[in-house]
C-alpha positions in Angstrom: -10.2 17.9 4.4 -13.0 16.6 2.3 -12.7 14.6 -0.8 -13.6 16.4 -4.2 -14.8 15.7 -7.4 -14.1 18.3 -9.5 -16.5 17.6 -13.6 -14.9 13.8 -13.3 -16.0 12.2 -16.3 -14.9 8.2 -17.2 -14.7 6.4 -19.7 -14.0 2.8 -20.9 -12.4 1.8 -23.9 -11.8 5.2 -24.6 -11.3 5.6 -28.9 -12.7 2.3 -29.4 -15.5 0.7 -30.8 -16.6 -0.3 -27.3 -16.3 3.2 -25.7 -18.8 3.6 -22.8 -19.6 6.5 -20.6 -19.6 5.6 -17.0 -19.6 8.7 -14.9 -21.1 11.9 -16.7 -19.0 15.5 -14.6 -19.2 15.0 -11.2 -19.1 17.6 -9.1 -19.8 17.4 -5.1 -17.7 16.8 -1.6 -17.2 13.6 0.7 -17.1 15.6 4.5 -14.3 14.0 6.7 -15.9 12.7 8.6 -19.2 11.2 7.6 -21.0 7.9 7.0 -21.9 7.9 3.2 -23.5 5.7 1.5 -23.1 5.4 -2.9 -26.6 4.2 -4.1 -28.0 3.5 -7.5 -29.0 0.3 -9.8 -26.5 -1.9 -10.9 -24.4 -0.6 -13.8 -24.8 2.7 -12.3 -21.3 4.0 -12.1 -21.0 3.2 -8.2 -17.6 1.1 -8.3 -16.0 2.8 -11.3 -16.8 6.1 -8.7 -15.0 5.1 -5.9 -11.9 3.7 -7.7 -11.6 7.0 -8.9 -10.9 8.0 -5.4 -7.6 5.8 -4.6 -6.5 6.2 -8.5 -7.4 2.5 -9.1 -8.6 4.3 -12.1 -8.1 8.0 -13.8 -10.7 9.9 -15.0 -11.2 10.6 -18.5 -12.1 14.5 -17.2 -11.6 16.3 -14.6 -10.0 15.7 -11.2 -10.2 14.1 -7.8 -8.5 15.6 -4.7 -7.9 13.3 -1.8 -6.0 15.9 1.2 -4.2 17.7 -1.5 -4.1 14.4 -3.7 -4.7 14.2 -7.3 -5.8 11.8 -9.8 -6.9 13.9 -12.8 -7.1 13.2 -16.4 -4.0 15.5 -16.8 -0.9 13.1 -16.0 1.4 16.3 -15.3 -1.4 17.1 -12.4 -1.6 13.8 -10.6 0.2 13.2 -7.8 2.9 10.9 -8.1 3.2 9.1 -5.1 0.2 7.1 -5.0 1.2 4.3 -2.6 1.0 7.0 0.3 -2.2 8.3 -1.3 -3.8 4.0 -1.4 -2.7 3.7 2.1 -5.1 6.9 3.4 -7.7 5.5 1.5 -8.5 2.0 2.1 -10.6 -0.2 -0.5 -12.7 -3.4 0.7 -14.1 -5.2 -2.6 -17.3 -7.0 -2.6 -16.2 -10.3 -1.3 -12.9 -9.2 0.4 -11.9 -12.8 1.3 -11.0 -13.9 -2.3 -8.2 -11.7 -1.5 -6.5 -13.7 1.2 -3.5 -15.3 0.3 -1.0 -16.1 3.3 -0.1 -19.1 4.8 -1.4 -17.4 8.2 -4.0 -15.1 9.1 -1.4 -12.9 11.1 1.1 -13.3 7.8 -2.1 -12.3 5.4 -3.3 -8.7 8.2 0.0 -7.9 8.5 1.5 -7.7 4.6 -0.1 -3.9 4.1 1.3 -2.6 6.4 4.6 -4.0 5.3 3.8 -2.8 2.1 3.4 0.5 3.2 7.0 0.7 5.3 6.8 -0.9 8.4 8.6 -3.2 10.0 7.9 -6.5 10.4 7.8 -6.0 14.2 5.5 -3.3 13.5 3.5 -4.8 11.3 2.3 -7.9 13.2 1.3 -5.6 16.6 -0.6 -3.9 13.8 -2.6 -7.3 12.5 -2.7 -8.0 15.9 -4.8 -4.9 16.8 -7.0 -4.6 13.4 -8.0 -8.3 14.1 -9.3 -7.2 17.5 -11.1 -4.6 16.1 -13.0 -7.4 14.0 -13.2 -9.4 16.9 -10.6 -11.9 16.2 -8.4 -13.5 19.0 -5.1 -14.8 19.2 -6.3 -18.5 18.0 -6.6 -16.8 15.1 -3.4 -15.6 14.2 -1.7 -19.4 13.0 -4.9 -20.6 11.5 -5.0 -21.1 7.6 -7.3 -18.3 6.2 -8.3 -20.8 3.6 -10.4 -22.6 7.0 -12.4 -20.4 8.2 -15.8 -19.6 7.7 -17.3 -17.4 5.4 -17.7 -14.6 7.9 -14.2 -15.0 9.7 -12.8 -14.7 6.3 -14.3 -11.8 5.3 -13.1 -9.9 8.6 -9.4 -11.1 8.2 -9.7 -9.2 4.7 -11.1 -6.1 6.3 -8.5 -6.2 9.2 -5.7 -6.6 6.6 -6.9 -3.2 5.7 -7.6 -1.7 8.9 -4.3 -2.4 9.8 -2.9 0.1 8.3 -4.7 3.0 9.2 -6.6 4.0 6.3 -8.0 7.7 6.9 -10.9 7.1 4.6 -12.5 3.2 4.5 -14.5 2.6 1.2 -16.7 -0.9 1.7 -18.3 -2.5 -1.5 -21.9 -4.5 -0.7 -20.2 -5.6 2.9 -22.9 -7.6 3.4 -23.3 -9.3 0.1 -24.1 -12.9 0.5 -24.3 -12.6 4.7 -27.2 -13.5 6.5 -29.2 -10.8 8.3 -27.6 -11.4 11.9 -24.3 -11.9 9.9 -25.0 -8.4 8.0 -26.0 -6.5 11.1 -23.0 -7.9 12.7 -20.7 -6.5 9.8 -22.1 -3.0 9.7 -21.6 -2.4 13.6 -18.2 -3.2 13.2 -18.1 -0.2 10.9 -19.9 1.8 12.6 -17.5 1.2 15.5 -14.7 1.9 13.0 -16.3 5.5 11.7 -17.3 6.0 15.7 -13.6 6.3 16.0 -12.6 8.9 13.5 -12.4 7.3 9.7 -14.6 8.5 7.0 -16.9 5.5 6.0 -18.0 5.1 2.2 -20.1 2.7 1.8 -21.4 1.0 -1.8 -24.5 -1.0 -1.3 -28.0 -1.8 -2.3 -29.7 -2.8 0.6 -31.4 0.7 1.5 -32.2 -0.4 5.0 -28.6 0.0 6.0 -28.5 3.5 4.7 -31.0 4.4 6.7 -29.7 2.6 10.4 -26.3 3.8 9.3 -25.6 6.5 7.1 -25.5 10.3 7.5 -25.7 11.1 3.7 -27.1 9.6 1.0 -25.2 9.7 -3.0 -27.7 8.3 -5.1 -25.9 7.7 -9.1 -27.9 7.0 -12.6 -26.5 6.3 -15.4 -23.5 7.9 -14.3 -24.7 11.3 -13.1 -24.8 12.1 -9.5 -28.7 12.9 -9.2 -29.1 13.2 -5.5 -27.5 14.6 -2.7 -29.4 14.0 0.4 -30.2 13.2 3.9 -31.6 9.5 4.1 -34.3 10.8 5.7 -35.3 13.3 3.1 -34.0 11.3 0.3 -36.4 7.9 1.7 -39.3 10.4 0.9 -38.7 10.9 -2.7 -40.1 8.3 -5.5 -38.1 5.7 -5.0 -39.4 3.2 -8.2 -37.6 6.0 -10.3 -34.2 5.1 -9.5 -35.0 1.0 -9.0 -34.4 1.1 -5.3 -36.8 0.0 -2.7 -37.9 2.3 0.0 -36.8 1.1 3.3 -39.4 -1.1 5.5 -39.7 1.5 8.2 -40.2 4.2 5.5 -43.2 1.8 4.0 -44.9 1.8 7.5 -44.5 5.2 7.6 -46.2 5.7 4.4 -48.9 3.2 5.3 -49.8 5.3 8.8 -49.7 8.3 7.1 -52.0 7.2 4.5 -54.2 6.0 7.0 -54.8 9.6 8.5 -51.9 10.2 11.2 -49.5 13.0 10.2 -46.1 11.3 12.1 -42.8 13.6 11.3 -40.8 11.5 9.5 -37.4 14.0 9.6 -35.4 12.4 12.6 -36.7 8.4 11.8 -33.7 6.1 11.9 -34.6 3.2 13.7 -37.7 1.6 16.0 -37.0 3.5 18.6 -37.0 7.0 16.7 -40.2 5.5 14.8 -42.4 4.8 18.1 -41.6 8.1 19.3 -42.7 9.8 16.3 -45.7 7.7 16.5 -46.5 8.4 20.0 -46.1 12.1 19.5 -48.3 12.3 16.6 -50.9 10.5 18.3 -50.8 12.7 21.2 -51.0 16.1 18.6 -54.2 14.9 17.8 
């Protein structure tokens, strides 16, 4: 089933001086599914949107439905057992490793699950499997967390989450603060993740990741959900408008095209899917 957000509106510091409108009735579907990515300038309403969807926060208005689900703004609606609703919906902050805290990296994968009702049996083959998935070995699993490197640390954090089998994976700027390799490196690993059947949200700014990686596009201002789009389609839209820079394979598009060849820019993901667009619209003429 899809997520929905049925007019959600949110508020901070509601009937106070410092009341501030953060998400203006939004209405629109998450498919199960799909790669999305949440776009928009800073202050948007990008975070504050996707806490709405494991009832971090409640809206103001409205209602969110997560497989049958609720958070709404009615208490008497919302569904009341919200641990099973957090652990179908997993949430990686911006900087996930200032969440470790165990003594061990296998202690630190394996305490959501434990959390959420396993075993403790059960819960370390489950560490033990999400850290493979981020390509972590058994040295790993008595090592300090506190140790590691910047990037290790940051994928002990995302297999503590993956270890218990969120149905949706909502990532926050993943690749804040990693190097390009380092980034690339992080975003195939979700990919590989959404390859195998969970729905990937993903928060971020850096537009040439929506475009390698994404199937959809949300694109927020202000609050308001004012796009809905293909990055494909969306990448040929005005782009200054909502402070976000067009992709660099979109700006040599734009430069050939200007320069007199008329390339089909509809199915352009990557190099590959650019040179053959190139190469056919050369061969049209």
């Amino acid at each position: 089933m899809p997520i929905i957000f049925r007019d959600v509106s949110f508020s901070y510091n509601v009937k106070s001086p410092l009341e501030h409108l953060a998400l203006s009735h939004l209405n629109f579907e998450i498919p199960t599914g799909s790669f999305l990515a949440i776009v928009g300038r800073t202050g948007c309403g990008k975070s504050t949107m996707v806490q709405q969807i494991n009832a971090l926060l409640h809206p103001t208005q409205g209602e969110v439905d997560v497989d049958g689900f609720i958070n709404s703004s009615d208490r008497k609606k919302r569904t009341k057992n919200v641990k099973d609703l957090r652990r179908r919906v997993g949430l990686v902050f911006q900087f996930p490793e200032y969440q470790l805290f165990e003594e061990t990296v296998l202690k630190d994968v394996a305490f959501g699950p434990k959390n959420f009702g396993m075993k403790k049996e059960e819960a370390e083959q489950a560490a033990k499997e999400a850290l493979a998935k981020v390509g972590l070995d058994e040295s790993f699993y008595e090592r300090s967390p506190f140790e590691l490197s910047g990037g290790e640390k940051r994928r002990v954090a995302i297999a503590g989450v993956l270890a218990y089998h969120p149905d949706y994976l909502i990532v926050d700027e993943p690749t804040a603060g990693l190097d390009p390799k380092g980034a690339f490196e992080m975003m195939d690993l979700f990919a590989s993740i959404h390859q195998a059947g969970t729905t990937l949200i993903l928060v971020t700014h850096d537009m040439n990741l929506v475009l390698r990686y994404c199937d959809r596009v949300l694109v927020f201002d202000h609050g308001e959900l004012v796009a809905n789009d293909t990055p494909q389609s969306f990448f040929q839209s005005d782009m200054d408008r909502y402070s976000l820079e067009t992709p660099a394979l979109y700006r040599f598009l734009q430069e050939m095209k200007a320069k007199g060849l008329d390339i089909d820019s509809s199915s352009i993901e990557d190099l590959d899917t650019l040179a053959d667009a190139i190469v056919k619209a050369r061969a049209s003429k």
